[in-house]
N, C-alpha and C positions, 0 to 999 in steps of 0.2 A: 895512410889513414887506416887505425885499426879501429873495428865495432868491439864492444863492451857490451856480450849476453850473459846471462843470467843462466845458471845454470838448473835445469830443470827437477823438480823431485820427483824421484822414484818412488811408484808405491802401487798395490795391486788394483786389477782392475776394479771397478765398481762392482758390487754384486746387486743382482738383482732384488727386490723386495719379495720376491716370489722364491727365493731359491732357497735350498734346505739347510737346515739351523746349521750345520755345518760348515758354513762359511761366514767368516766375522762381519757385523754390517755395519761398515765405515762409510762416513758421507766426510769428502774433504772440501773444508771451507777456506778461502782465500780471500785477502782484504776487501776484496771488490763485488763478491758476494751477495748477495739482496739479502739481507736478515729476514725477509716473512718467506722467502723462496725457501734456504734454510730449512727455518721451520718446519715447513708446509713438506720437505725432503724426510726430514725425519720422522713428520706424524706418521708417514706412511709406513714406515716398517715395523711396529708397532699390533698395526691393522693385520698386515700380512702375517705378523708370528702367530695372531690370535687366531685367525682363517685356517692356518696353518695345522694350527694344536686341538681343534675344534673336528678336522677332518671332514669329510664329506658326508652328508648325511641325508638319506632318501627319505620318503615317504610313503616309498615302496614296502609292501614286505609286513611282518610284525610287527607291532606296538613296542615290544619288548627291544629288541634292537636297536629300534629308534631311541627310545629311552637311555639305554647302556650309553649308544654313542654321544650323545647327550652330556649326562652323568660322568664321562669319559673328556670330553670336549672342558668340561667346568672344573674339573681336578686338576685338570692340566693348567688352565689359566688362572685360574685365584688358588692354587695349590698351597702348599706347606712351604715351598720357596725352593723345589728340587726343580733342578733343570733354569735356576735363572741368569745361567751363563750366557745362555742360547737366545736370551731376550732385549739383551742390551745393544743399542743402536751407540757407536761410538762417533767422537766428531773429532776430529783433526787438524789441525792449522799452525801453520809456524812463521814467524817473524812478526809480522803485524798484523797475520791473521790471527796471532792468540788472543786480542784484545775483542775478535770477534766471538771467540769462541767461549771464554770466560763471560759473556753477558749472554750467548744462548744457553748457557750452564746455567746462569742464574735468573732465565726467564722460564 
C-alpha cells in the first residue's frame, strides 16, 4: 500500500504587517481560504504602510515640528507616486486557488 501526498510549495515566510517596506507583502491564498478572511488579511497592510510612512509623532516639543512631520507623513502617502513599490500587498495562489484570487483582484 503506497500513499499519494501532494507535494508541498515553497515560498517565504509571511512577513509581518509591521515590518519595513523592505520586505515584499505577500499573503498566500489556497482554494479553501475564507474570501472575507482574505480580505480582511490584506486591508491590513495597507493600514500598516500608511502608519508606517506617517511616522511617529508627539505632541511634545514645538508646533513646528509637529507640523513638518505631519506635512512629511502626507507627501509620503497621497505623494506624486514615488516610492509605490513599497505599497503593494501582493496575493498568491496556484491551481484552483487562482479562480480565488482572480475574484479578490476583481473585488
Amino acid at each position: 500500500d503506497q500513499k499519494i501526498s501532494k507535494r508541498p510549495l515553497l515560498h517565504a515566510p509571511i512577513a509581518s504587517p509591521r515590518t519595513s517596506s523592505s520586505n515584499p507583502k505577500i499573503i498566500y491564498v489556497s482554494a479553501s481560504s475564507p474570501f472575507i478572511s482574505v480580505v480582511k488579511r490584506v486591508r491590513i497592510y495597507p493600514v500598516a504602510i500608511e502608519a508606517r510612512a506617517a511616522g511617529k509623532l508627539s505632541l511634545e516639543g514645538r508646533d513646528q515640528r509637529l507640523l513638518k512631520g505631519i506635512e512629511r507623513g502626507v507627501n509620503s502617502i497621497g505623494g506624486n507616486g514615488g516610492g509605490k513599490r513599497d505599497k503593494e500587498v501582493l496575493i498568491k495562489g496556484t491551481g484552483k486557488a487562482i479562480e480565488k484570487v482572480v475574484s479578490l483582484a476583481a473585488w
